[in-house]
C-alpha positions, 0 to 999 in steps of 0.5 A: 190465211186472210180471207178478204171480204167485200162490204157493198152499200146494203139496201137501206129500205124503202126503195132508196137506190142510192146513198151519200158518203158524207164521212168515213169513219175508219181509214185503210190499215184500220183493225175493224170489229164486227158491227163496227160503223165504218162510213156515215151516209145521207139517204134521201130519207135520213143520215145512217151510220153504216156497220160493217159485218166483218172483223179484220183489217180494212184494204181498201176504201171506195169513194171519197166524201160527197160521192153519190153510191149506188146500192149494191156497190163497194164500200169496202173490203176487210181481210178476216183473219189479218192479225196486223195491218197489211203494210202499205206503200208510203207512196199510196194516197192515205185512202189506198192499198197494195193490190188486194187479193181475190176474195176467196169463196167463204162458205156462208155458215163460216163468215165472220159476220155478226147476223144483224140487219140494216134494213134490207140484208141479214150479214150472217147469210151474205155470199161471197162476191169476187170483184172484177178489175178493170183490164191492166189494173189491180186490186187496188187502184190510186183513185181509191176504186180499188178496182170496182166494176167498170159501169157499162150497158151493153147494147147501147149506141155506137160512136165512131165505129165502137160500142159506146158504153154508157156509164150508168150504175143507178136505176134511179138514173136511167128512170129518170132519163127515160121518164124524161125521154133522154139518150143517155149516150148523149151525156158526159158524166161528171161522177168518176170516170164519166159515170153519169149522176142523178145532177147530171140528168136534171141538168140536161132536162133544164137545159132541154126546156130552156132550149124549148122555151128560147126555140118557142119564143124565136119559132125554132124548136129544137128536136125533142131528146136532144141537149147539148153535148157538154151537158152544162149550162153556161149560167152564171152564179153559186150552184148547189147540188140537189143531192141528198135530202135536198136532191130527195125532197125536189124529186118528192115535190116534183113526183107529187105535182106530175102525179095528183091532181091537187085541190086546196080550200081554206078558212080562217077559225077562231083559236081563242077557245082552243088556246084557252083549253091548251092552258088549262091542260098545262096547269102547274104539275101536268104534263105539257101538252104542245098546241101541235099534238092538239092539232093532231089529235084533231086531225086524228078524229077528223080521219075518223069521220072521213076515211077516205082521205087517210088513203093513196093511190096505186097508180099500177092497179088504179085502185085507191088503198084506204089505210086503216091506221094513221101514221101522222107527219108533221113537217120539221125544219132542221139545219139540213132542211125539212124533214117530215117525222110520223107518228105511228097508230097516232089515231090510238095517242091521247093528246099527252102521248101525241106531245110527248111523241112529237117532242121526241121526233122534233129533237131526234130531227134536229140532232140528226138522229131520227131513224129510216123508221122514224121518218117513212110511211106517213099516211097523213101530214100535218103542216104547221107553217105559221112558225114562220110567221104567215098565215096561209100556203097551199102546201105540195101534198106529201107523195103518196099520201092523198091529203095535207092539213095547213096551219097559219099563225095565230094572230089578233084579228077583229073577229064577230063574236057573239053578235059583237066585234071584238079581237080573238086569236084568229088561225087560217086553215088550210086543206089540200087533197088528192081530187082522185080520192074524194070531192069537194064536199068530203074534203069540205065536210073535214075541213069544217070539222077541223075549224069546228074543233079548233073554235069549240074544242068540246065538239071532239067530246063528242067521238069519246 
């Protein structure tokens, strides 16, 4: 007998509550094998391929391209055992199935499951769950839910009389409305029967402090918490959701300017000697070494001298952690956006390994191939925005790490060079720090170790 067995969307690590379908991968009827990628999903860190930890035939699919998953909900569910396809109605949509049976309780050590781990949840040991169906509705629904779980909050406001349940499955969400002080019985929910989204939340603070700013300017303030009812604006134009990596990295710089009291100092240095010392490591036959892994190994031994900034902050115990590796982020611009790589222990790295490393990052990141490991737990990130050909930014620092290095575009520029004008390759550089961690002057001191670096690379001799 066919056991059906329920694949929900695992814990994919680093805190990520919530994940993207952006392609199915195998479709209702389909043989599965154990391990078998099933769905490909954008977290906010990276695109993952999702493996199912179970062989047999798939019943039923949950959620169309482009729908945002909550960890813990239904992907799928596979009848183990099956040894052809369930037949299917010629009258369901293609991402259907007949009513499915209840799963059975299948004793752990008897699961068909491969043992494997993505981050967060080991298959072998994974106990059986029975879905709940909604009232009249059976084990397969035509909206391809396949009868997932009616999302409620008991306890929440009523309206006319009856309990309001608020459709709400993601933490994330329900964080959000309360950092931002909203009822989130207020909503209208633009998700699958009105589950209320991430985008729908950020909506309406938009709307709240549009509303806020018109009632400042006319002398009428709204009463804090309340929206409009509709829950949209009535702005005209192209809109595009912030959801994914993009919706991720907004919330990433929002976070980083509510929580750090961010500083930046610069100053323009002399990049001529260091251009030189790039070329003569590149003669013919050597191994190539990046202008980028220079600048990291210069950051690296910058950190040596000033631990401080290799830190965060834990704003629970209001302490400031300082953190004995470096693991070094360098922005990356891909097709799907910015991305941040690490190099891991790069304080260990000679500079032909830190080139080596970030060749390896930069290509894996623009074909979408880096990893949830790849891109998480930077300590300190290096940002070279002078491939897009400006000379100066101050940079949102990378929450929650404490500091930042910006690097301009090297450019000719008239520069005094011993006692006399003349042109050199000039860069700007650029330093924001987390105030909390440190002063003016230890972020002063490890700015000017940098240029000092970048104008006579032979001072770096002297921490070998």
């Amino acid at each position: 007998m066919a056991v059906v067995r329920e694949f929900t969307l695992p814990d994919l690590g680093e805190g990520l509550t919530e994940a993207t379908i952006v392609q199915w991968m195998v479709e209702v009827g389909e043989v599965v094998s154990v391990d078998q990628p099933v769905v490909e999903v954008e977290t906010a860190k990276a695109m993952v391929e999702v493996p199912c930890p179970y062989g047999g035939v798939v019943t039923a699919r949950f959620g169309e391209e482009g729908t945002d998953l909550p960890v813990g909900a239904p992907l799928i569910t596979v009848a183990v055992g099956a040894a052809t396809p369930p037949e299917t109605p010629a009258d369901l949509a293609p991402d259907t199935a007949p009513a499915a049976p209840a799963p059975e309780t299948v004793p752990a050590e008897s699961a068909e499951g491969s043992g494997n781990v993505l981050v967060g949840y080991g298959t072998s040991a994974a106990a059986a769950r029975r879905r709940r169906v909604r009232p009249g509705g059976g084990g397969g629904a035509a909206d391809g839910s396949g009868g997932r779980p009616e999302p409620v909050a008991p306890g929440e406001p009523e309206e006319a009389g009856a309990p309001r349940t608020v459709a709400v499955i993601s933490p994330l969400v329900r964080r959000m409305a309360r950092e931002h002080g909203l009822d989130l019985a207020t909503l209208h929910g633009t998700g699958r029967d009105g589950l209320i989204l991430r985008t729908d939340v950020e909506r309406a603070v938009r709307e709240r402090q549009a509303i806020a700013t018109a009632g400042a300017a006319t002398g009428n303030v709204p009463a804090a918490g309340s929206v409009p009812a509709t829950g949209r604006t009535r702005a005209e134009g192209e809109r595009i959701p912030l959801r994914g990596m993009r919706g991720a990295a907004a919330e990433k710089f929002t976070r980083s300017r509510r929580e750090i009291p961010d500083a930046t100092c610069w100053v323009d240095a002399d990049a001529t000697e260091l251009l030189a010392a790039r070329r003569a490591m590149n003669a013919p036959g050597a191994p190539k070494v990046s202008l980028l892994a220079l600048l990291a190994r210069i950051c690296t031994a910058a950190l040596a001298r000033f631990p401080e900034l290799n830190a965060t902050v834990d704003t629970e115990t209001q302490e400031i952690v300082r953190l004995p590796e470096v693991h070094l982020g360098f922005a990356a611009q891909t097709d799907r956006g910015l991305v941040v790589p690490v190099v891991r222990d790069a304080h260990t790295r000679t500079v032909e390994g830190l080139s080596a490393e970030i060749a390896r990052l930069t290509e894996s990141a623009r074909s979408g191939g880096l990893s949830l490991a790849d891109l998480t737990r930077g300590t300190f990130t290096l940002n070279n925005y002078g491939v897009f050909g400006v000379d100066g930014s101050t940079p949102i620092i990378n929450h929650p790490e404490a500091a930042m290095l910006g690097v301009g575009r090297i450019a000719p520029k008239p520069w005094v060079h011993d006692g006399e004008l003349a042109v050199r390759q000039v860069v700007q550089l650029s330093f924001t720090f987390d105030h909390r961690v440190c002063d003016g002057g230890t972020s002063g001191g490890f700015l000017r170790y940098v240029a000092d670096c970048v104008e006579q690379p032979a001072v770096l001799l002297r921490g070998l």
